[in-house]
C-alpha positions in Angstrom: -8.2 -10.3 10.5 -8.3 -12.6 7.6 -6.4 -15.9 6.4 -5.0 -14.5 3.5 -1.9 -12.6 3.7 -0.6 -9.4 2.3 2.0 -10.0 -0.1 5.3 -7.4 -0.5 3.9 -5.7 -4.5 0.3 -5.8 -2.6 1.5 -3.8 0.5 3.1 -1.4 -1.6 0.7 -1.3 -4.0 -1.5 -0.1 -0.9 1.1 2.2 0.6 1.3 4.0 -2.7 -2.0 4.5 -3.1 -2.5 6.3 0.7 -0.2 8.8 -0.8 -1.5 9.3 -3.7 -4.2 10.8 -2.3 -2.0 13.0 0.1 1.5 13.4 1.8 1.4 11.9 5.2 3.9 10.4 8.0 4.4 6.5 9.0 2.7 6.0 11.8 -0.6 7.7 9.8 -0.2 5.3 7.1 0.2 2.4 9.5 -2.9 3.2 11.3 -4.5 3.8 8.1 -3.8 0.1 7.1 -4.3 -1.7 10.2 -8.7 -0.3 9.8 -8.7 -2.9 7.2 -5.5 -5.2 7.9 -2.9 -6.4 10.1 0.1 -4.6 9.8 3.1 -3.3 12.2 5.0 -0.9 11.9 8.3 -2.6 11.9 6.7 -4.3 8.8 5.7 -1.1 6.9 9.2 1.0 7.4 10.9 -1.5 5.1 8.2 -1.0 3.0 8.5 2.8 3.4 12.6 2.6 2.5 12.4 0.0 -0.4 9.5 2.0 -2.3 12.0 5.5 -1.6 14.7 3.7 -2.7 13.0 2.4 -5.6 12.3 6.0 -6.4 8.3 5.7 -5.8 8.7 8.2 -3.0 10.8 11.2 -1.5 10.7 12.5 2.1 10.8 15.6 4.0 10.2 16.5 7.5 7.9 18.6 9.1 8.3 20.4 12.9 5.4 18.7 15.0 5.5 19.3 18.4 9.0 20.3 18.9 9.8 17.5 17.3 10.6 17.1 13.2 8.0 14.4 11.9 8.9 12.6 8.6 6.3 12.6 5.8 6.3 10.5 2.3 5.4 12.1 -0.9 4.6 10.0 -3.5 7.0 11.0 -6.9 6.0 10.1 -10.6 7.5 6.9 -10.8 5.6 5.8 -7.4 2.5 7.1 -9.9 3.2 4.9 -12.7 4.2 1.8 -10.3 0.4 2.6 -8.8 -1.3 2.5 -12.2 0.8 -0.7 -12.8 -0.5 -2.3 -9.7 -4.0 -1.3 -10.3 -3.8 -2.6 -13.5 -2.7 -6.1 -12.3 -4.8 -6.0 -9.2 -7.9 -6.6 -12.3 -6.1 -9.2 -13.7 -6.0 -10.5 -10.5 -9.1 -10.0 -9.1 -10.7 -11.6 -12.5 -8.7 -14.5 -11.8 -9.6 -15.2 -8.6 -12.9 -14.3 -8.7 -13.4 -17.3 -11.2 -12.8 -19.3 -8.7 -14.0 -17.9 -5.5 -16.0 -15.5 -6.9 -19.8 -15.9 -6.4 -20.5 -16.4 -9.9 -18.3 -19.4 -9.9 -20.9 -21.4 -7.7 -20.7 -25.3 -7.9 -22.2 -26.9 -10.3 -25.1 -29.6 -10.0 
């Protein structure tokens, strides 16, 4: 989709914020990512087990269709490490948009 990549603290930093706004199971949050960027999901499970074992999310499983389906919760911490990446996602942002940012046009 793009020529920039997604970087590990940017993927989570995007996983973490699908749950924030509600519990939900991989394959969701995969297909949630992949409207605005390329993503698998045997990239996003690692993703899924670091930030649980991290302590950013718990799990729990649900019956769906005969079948138990596993959901991620965000936890407190996973809310903190989200305001931590917003946070530096501005820094970020700012610094980059001085470069490739509009604003930034060439000079004459």
């Amino acid at each position: 989709m793009g020529v920039f990549s997604i970087g590990a603290a940017l993927l989570d930093g995007l996983v973490l914020a699908i749950l924030a706004k509600q519990d939900t199971y991989g394959y969701q949050i995969t297909k949630d990512l992949q409207a605005h960027f390329t993503v698998s999901e045997s990239t996003l499970y690692p993703v899924l087990r670091r930030l649980q074992k991290n302590g950013a999310l718990v799990t729990y499983d649900q019956p769906y269709q005969g079948r138990n389906r596993r959901y991620y919760q965000i936890t407190e911490t996973g809310r903190q490490q989200l305001a931590a990446y917003r946070t530096e996602w501005q820094v970020y942002r700012t610094q980059v948009d001085f470069y490739l940012g509009q604003k930034g046009e060439e000079r004459s």
